[in-house]
C-alpha positions as CSV (number, residue, x, y, z in Angstrom):
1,X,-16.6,53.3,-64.3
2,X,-17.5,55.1,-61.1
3,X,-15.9,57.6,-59.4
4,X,-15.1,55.5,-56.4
5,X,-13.6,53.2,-58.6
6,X,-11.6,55.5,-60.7
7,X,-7.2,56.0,-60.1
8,X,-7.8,59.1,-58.9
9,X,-10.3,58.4,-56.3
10,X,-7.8,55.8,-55.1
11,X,-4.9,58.0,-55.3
12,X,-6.3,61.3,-53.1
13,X,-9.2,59.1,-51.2
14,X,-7.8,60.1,-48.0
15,X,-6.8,64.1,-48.9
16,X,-10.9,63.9,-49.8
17,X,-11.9,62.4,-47.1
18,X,-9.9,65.0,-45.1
19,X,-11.2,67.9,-47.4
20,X,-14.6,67.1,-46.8
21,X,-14.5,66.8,-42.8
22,X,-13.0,70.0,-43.3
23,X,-15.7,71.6,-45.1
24,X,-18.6,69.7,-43.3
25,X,-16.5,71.2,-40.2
26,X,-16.9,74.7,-41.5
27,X,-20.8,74.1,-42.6
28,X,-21.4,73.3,-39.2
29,X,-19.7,76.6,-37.8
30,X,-21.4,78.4,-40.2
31,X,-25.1,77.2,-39.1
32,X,-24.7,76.9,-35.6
33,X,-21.8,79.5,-35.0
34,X,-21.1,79.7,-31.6
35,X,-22.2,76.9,-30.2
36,X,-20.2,74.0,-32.7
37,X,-17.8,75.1,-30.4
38,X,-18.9,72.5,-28.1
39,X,-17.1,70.2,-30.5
40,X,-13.7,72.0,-30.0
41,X,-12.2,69.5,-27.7
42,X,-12.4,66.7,-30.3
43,X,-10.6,69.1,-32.5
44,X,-8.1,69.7,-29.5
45,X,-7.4,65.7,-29.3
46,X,-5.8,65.3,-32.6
47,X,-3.8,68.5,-32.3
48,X,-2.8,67.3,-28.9
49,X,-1.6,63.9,-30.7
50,X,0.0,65.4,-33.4
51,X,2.4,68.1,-31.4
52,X,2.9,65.0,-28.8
53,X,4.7,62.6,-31.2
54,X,6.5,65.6,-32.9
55,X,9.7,65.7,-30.1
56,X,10.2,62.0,-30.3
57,X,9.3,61.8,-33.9
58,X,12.4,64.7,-34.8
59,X,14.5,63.2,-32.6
60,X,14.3,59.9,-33.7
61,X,14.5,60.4,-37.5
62,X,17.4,63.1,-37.6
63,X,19.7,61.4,-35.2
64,X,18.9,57.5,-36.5
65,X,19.4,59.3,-40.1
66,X,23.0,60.5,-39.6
67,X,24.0,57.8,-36.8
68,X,23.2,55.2,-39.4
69,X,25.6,57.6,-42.3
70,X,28.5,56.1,-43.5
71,X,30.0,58.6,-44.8
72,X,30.0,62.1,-42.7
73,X,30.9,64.4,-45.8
74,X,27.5,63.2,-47.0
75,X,25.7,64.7,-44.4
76,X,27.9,67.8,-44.8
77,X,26.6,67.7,-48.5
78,X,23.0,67.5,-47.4
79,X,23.2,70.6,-45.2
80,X,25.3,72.2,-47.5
81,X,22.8,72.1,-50.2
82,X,19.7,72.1,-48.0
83,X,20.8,75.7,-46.6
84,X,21.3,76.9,-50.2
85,X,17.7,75.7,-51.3
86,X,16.2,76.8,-48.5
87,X,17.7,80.4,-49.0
88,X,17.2,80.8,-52.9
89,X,13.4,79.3,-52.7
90,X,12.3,81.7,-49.5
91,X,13.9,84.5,-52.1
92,X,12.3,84.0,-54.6
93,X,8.4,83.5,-52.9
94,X,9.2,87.0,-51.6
95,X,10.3,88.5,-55.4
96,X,7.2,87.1,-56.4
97,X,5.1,88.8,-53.6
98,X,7.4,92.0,-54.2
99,X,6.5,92.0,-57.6
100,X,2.2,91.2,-57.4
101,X,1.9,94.0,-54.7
102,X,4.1,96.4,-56.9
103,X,1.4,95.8,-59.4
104,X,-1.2,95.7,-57.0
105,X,-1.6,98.3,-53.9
106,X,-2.8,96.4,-50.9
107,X,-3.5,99.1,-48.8
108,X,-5.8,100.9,-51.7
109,X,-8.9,102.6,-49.2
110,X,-8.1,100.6,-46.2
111,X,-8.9,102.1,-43.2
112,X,-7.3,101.2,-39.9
113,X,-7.0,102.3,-36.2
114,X,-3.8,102.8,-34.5
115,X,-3.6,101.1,-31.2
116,X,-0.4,101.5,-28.7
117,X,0.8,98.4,-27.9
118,X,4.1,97.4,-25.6
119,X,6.5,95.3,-27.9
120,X,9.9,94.3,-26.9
121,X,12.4,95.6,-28.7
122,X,14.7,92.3,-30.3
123,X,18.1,91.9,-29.4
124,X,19.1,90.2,-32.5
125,X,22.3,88.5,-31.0
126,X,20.1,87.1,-27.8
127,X,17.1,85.8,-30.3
128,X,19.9,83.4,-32.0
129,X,21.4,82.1,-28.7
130,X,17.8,80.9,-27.9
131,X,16.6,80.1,-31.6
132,X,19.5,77.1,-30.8
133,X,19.8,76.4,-27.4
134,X,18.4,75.9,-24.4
135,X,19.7,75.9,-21.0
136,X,18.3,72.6,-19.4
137,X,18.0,69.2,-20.9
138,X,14.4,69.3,-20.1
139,X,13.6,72.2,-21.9
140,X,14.8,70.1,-25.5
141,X,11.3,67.9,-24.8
142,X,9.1,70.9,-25.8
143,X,7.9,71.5,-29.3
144,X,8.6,75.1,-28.3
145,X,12.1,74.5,-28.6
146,X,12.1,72.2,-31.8
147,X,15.3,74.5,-33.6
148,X,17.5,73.6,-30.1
149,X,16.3,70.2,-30.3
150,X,17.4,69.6,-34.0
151,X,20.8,70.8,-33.2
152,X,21.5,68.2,-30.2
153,X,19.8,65.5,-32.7
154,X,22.1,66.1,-35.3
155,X,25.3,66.3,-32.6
156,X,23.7,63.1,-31.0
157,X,23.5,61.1,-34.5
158,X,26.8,62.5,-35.5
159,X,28.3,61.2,-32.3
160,X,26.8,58.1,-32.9
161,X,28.4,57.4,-36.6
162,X,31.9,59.1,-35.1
163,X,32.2,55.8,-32.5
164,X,32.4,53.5,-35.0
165,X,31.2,49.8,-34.7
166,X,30.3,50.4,-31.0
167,X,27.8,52.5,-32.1
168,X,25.8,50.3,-34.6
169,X,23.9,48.8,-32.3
170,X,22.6,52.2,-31.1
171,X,22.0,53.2,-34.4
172,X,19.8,50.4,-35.2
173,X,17.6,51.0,-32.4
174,X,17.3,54.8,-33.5
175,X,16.3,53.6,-36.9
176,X,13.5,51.1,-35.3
177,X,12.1,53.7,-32.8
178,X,12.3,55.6,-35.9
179,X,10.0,53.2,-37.5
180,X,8.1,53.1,-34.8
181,X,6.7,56.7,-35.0
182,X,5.9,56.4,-38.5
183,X,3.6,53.4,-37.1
184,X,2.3,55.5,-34.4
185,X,1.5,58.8,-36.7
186,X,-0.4,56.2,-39.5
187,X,-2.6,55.1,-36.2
188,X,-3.2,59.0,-35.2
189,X,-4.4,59.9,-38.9
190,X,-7.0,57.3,-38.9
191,X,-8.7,60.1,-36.0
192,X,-7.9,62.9,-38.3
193,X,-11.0,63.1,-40.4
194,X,-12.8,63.5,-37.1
195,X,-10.3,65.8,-35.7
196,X,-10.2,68.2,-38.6
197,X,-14.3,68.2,-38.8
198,X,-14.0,69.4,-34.9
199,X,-11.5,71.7,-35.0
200,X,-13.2,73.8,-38.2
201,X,-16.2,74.0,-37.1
202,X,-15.2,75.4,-33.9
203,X,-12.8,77.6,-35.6
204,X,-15.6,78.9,-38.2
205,X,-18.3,79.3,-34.7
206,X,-16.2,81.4,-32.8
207,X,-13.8,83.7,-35.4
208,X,-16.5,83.7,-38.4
209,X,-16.9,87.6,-38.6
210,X,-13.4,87.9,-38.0
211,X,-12.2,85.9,-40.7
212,X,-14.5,88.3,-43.3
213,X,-13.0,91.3,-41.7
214,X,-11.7,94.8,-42.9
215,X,-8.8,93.1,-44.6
216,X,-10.0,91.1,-47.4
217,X,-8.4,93.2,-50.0
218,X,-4.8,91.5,-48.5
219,X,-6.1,88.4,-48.2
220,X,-7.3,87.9,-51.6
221,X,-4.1,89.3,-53.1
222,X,-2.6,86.7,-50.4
223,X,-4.6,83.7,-51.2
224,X,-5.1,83.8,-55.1
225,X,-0.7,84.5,-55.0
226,X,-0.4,80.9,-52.8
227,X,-2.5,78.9,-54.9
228,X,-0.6,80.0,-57.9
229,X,2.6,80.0,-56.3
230,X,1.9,76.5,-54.8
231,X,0.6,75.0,-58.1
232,X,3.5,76.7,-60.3
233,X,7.0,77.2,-58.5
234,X,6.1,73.9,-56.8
235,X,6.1,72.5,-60.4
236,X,9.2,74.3,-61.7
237,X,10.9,72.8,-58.5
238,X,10.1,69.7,-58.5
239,X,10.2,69.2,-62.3
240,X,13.5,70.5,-61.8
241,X,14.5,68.1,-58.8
242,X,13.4,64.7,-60.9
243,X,11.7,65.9,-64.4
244,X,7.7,64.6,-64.9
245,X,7.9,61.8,-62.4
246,X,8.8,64.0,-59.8
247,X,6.2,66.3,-60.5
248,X,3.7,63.2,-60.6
249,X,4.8,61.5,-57.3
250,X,5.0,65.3,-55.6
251,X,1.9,66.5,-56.5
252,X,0.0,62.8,-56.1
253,X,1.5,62.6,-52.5
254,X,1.3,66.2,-51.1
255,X,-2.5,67.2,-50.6
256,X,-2.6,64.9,-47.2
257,X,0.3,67.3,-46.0
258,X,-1.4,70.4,-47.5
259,X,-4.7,69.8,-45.8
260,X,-3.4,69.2,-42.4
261,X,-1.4,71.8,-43.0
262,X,-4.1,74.4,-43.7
263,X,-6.4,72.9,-41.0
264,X,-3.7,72.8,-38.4
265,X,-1.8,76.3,-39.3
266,X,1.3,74.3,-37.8
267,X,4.3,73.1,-40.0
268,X,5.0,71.2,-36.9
269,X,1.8,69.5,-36.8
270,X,2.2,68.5,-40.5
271,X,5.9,67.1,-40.1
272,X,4.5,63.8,-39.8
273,X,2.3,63.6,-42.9
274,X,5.0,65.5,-44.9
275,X,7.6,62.9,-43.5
276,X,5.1,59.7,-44.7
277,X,4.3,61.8,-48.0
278,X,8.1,62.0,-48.7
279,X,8.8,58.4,-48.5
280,X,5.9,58.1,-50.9
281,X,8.0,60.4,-53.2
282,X,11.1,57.8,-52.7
283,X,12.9,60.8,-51.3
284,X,16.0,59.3,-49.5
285,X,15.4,58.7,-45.9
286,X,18.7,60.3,-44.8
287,X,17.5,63.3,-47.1
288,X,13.6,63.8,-45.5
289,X,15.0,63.2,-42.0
290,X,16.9,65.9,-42.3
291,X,15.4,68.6,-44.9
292,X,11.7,68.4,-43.4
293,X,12.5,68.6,-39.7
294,X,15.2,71.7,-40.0
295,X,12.4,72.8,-42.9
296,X,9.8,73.3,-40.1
297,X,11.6,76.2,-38.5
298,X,14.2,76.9,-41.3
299,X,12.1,77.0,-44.5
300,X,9.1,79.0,-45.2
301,X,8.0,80.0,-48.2
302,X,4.7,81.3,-47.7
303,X,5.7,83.1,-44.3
304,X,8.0,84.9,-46.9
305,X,5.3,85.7,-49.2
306,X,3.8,87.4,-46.0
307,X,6.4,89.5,-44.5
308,X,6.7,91.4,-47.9
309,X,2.8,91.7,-47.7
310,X,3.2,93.4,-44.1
311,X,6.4,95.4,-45.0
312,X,4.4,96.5,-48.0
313,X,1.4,96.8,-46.1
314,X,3.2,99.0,-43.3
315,X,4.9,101.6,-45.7
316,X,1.4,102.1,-47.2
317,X,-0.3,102.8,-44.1
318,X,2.3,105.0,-42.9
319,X,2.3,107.1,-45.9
320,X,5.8,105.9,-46.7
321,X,7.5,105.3,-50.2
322,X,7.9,101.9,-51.1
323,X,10.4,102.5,-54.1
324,X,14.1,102.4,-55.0
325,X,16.2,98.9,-55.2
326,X,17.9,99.3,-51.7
327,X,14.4,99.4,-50.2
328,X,13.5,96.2,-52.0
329,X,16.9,94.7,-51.6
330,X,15.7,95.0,-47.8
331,X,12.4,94.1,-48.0
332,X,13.6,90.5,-49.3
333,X,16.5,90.6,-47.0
334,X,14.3,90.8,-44.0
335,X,11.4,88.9,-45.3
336,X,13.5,85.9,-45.6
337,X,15.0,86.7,-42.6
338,X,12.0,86.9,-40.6
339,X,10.6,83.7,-41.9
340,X,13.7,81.6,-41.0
341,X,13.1,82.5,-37.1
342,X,9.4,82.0,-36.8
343,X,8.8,78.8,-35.3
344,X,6.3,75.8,-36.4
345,X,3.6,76.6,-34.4
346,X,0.5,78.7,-34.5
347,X,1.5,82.4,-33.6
348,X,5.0,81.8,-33.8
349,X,5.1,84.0,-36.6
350,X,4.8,87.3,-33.9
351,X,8.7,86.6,-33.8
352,X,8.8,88.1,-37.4
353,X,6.8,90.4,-37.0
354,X,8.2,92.2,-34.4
355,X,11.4,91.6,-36.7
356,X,9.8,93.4,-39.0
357,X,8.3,96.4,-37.1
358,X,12.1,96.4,-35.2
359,X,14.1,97.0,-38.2
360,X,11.9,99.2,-40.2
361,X,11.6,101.7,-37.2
362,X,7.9,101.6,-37.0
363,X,5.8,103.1,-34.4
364,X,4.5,100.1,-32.0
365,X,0.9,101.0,-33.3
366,X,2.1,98.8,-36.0
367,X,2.4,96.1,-34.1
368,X,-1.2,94.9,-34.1
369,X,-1.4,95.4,-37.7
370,X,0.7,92.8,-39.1
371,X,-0.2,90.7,-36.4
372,X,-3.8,90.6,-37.5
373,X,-2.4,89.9,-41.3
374,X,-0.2,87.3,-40.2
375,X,-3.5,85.5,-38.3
376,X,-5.4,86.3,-41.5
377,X,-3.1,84.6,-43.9
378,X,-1.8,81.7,-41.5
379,X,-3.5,78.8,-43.9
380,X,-2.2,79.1,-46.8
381,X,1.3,80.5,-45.3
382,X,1.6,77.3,-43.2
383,X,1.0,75.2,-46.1
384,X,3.4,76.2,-48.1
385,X,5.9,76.4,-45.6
386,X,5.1,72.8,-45.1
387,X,4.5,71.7,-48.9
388,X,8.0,73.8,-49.8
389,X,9.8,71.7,-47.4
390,X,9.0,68.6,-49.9
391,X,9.7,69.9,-52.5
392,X,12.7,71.0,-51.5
393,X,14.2,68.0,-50.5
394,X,13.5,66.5,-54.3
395,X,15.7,69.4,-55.0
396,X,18.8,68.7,-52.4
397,X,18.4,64.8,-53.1
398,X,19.1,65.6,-57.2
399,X,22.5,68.1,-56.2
400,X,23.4,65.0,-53.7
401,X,22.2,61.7,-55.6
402,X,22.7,63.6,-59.3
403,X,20.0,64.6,-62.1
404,X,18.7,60.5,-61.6
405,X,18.4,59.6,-58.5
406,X,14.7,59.2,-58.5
407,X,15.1,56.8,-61.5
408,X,18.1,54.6,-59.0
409,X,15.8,55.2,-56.4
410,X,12.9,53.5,-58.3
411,X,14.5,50.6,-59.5
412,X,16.3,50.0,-56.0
């Protein structure tokens, strides 16, 4: 039997289809260097696609989720549980970091320049008011504001469901437009082959030499932990969430989200392929539409996994000790609290890191450090964040549905 021919050919044809633009992409950057980055603004259409339907796309599947719920306590449930998950999981990537880099020194004969560099100082108060709200109407249609926007589509969809029968017919039409954007993001990934061939080989042409830079010994430590983190917690998880099917229908489903997740560096760019992926996993639709659009600003696992690398990182380089269970108490504390308020798109992970250089009392030549780690490790970060949210959702839909809901869910 050829390979073509063969279940697992049919199962991950398009992740391999994706995979290899991607590396084709990256041959191409390689041999030409910078100019395949003539091909950048075929790599700038898909993104372009993707971040467009991401407003509508939120909007339509939170507010058409819980405008179409029965039962209101249900939804309470969801959130209840989701915010749990999402707290324990984020924890636990950064114990697992905490404990690889106690074994492993990350700063070990690196050598870096200090550079002054102006950072505003965070008013922690002030960054929450405009984490979840905005002050004009307009400003909800910007994927720069997606946390603001998820608040006024769950008070929307809840307002919906609290009218009664005069809202039915409103809720039917968020569940088509709903519909309607899955249509629409099926119709974008036929383009993403091309895209993701476009955008890497412009990527690898202009930031090559950068991306083998002084600080391989971090990234290595970074990469090789994701991979095994991904593979393994991601199994435990989802193993937990709905036993040996669930691990089968998460780990046949996910690679399309992992791909465009590592090619992107966007958990908001990978929302839509997470959100078809999870109805592949016959995750309840009420469940994903909530869990993976919150998930994209609320849930990240692997941007977890990095703040305890820069904290670690920082301590190193300033010759401070990195011991004692009150500084790791901290060091989780903050790395779960900086990866809640980074956003889903690329570079929206400065937020944290200021966070981080804020609380810690650093010098502002730090700065420029853990921004450069945070660039270096974006990938993989960005697909686990994205690839977590998944998972966790099999999780929340076992404590709402019960231990068998993937079997009901199956037969239904």
């Amino acid at each position: 039997m050829s390979f073509f021919k063969s279940k697992f050919y049919k199962a991950y044809r398009f992740p391999l289809i994706l995979l290899l633009s991607i590396i084709l992409g990256s041959i191409i950057g390689v041999i030409y260097g910078e100019d395949a980055t003539i091909l950048k603004p075929f790599g700038d259409i898909f993104l372009n696609l993707m971040y467009t339907v991401v407003v509508p796309l939120v909007f339509f599947s939170i507010s058409s989720s819980i405008a179409n719920m029965v039962n209101m306590k249900r939804l309470g449930k969801i959130l209840k549980y989701m915010f749990i998950v999402f707290f324990i999981t984020s924890a636990i990537a950064a114990v697992v970091m905490l404990v690889v880099l106690k074994l492993i020194d990350p700063v070990a004969g690196t050598k870096i320049v200090l550079e002054n560099t102006d950072v505003e100082k965070l008013s922690l108060l002030d960054q929450i008011v405009k984490a979840i709200t905005v002050n004009d109407f307009s400003d909800l249609l910007s994927r720069n504001h997606m946390l603001p926007l998820i608040v006024f589509s769950i008070l929307f969809g809840a307002s919906v469901s609290l009218i009664g029968k005069e809202g039915k017919f409103l809720g039917n039409i968020l569940d088509s437009c709903s519909k309607v954007m899955m249509i629409l993001i099926n119709m974008i990934m036929y383009y993403a082959p091309i895209g993701l061939f476009a955008y890497f080989a412009n990527l690898i042409g202009e930031f090559g030499p950068e991306l083998l830079g002084s600080y391989a010994r971090s990234m290595i430590i970074y990469y090789v932990v994701a991979i095994v983190y991904f593979f393994v917690l991601n199994y435990l998880y989802t193993y937990f969430a709905a036993k040996k099917e669930g691990v089968k229908l998460f780990f046949k489903n996910i690679f399309a989200p992992f791909i465009t997740a590592v090619s992107t560096q966007s958990s908001l760019a990978t929302l839509p392929t997470n959100l078809d992926a999870a109805e592949k996993m016959n995750i309840p639709k009420d469940i994903k539409d909530v869990v993976l659009p919150i998930g994209t600003t609320m849930h990240m696992e692997g941007s977890s996994l990095g703040a305890i690398l820069k904290i670690v990182f920082l301590f190193g380089i300033f010759n401070k000790p990195f011991t004692g269970f009150d500084t790791y108490l901290s060091a989780i504390l903050i790395a779960v609290g900086s990866a809640v308020v980074m956003s889903g798109i690329p570079g929206g992970g400065l937020i944290g890191e200021i966070f981080i250089v804020s609380l810690y009392d650093f010098p502002l030549s730090a700065f420029p450090i853990i921004a450069t780690i945070g660039w270096l490790i974006d990938p993989p970060a960005t697909a686990l964040n994205a690839t977590g949210d998944s998972s966790s959702a099999m999780i929340v839909a076992r404590f709402v549905e019960g231990k068998n809901w993937l079997k009901r869910k199956s037969k239904s």
